[in-house]
C-alpha positions, 0 to 999 in steps of 0.5 A: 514962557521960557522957563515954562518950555525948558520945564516942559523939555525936562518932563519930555526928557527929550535932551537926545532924542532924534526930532520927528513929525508926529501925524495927529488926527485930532477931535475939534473939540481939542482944536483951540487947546492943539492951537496953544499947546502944539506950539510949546510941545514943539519948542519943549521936544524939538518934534514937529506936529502934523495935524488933521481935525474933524469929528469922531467918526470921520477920523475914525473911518479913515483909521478903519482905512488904512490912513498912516498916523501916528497919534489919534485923539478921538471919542472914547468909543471910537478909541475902544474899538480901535484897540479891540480892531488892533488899529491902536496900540495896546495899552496906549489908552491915555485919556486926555479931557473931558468935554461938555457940551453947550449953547452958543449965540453971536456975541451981543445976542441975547441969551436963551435960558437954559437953567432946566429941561423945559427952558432948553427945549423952549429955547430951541422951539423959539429959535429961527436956525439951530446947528450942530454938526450931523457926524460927530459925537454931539450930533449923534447924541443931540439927535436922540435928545431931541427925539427924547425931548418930543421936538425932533420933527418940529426942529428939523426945517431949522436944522443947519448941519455945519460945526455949531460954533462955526455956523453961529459965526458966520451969521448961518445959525442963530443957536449953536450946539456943540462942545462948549471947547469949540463954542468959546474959541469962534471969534464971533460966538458967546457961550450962553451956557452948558446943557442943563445938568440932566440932559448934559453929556460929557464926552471923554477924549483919549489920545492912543498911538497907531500900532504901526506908528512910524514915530511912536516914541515921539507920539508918546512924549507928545501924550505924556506932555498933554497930561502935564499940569502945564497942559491941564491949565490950558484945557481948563483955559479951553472950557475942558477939564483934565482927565482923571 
């Protein structure tokens, strides 16, 4: 670890730079990745991290608001617009992971199958309780496959709102939907596995620096070092691919 942190310290070429407390508004989908790496950032480039996760659209809104930050890492719609509002700096842009998206179920449940279309939607038909979160990007897109699917209306009295993984964990939901990033780090949760190839839907996440960060130097280090092999071992680590 010691050698991994001193590597990470030349990268970051942070030998003589003041340290800083970065604001990071931060998808869920990268919370257990933030968890783990937050920490080797911080001893690698002596800056601190102030984070704050939720989904997309929410941090979105509360840039849109006027909410003082210094980085942002966020769907990559939302992360367009913002450039075009000019609410992040241009050509900031740096795409971060890739996530797609699962199914999660207490640990010890039995696993639906998933190996088609039909067997995904019969999994859901079957289920007591399914959850997924109503504001984030897999919600939005989990509500226009299920009305895709034929299924919206006959799911909608086991719908339960809440971050899937979460509400599987809890004993609220029996199905959770969500990216699968989220799914493997509750405790109590078990990936039965990604959504079928044809109806799975990747999410890109790109990390930009607020136009008016107060510690925009330090925002940037903090994004070079979440493109840096180190980093890409834990995001795969995390159910994430690396960005391209």
């Amino acid at each position: 670890m010691a050698a991994a942190v001193a590597g990470l310290a030349l990268l970051l070429g942070s030998g003589g730079a003041k340290a800083a407390e970065i604001t990071l508004l931060c998808s869920n989908a990268l919370k257990s990745v933030l968890e783990e790496l937050g920490p080797q950032f911080e001893k690698a480039s002596g800056h601190m991290l102030k984070i704050e996760y939720g989904s997309t659209g929410p941090l979105k809104a509360k840039i849109e608001k006027g909410q003082t930050f210094d980085v942002a890492i966020i769907g990559v719609e939302a992360t367009d617009d913002l450039l075009k509002q000019g609410k992040l700096a241009a050509g900031s842009r740096t795409d971060i992971a890739r996530s797609g998206m699962g199914v999660g179920v207490r640990k010890g449940a039995a696993k639906p199958d998933l190996g088609s279309t039909q067997a995904f939607k019969q999994a859901l038909l079957k289920a007591q309780t399914i959850a997924y979160s109503d504001g984030g990007l897999s919600g939005t897109y989990l509500k226009g496959l299920f009305e895709r699917l034929g299924i919206a209306d006959e799911l909608k009295s086991k719908v339960r709102h809440g971050r899937g993984g979460e509400m599987v964990n809890q004993g609220k939901a029996e199905i959770g939907l969500t990216q699968i990033s989220e799914l493997i780090s509750e405790p109590g949760v078990e990936l039965a596995g990604p959504l079928p190839p044809e109806i799975q839907q990747y999410t890109v996440f790109p990390g930009g620096i607020a136009a008016a960060a107060p510690q925009a130097e330090a925002g940037k280090a903090l994004l070079k070092f979440l493109k840096s092999p180190d980093a890409a071992k834990v995001l795969k680590a995390k159910g994430l691919e690396p960005a391209a």
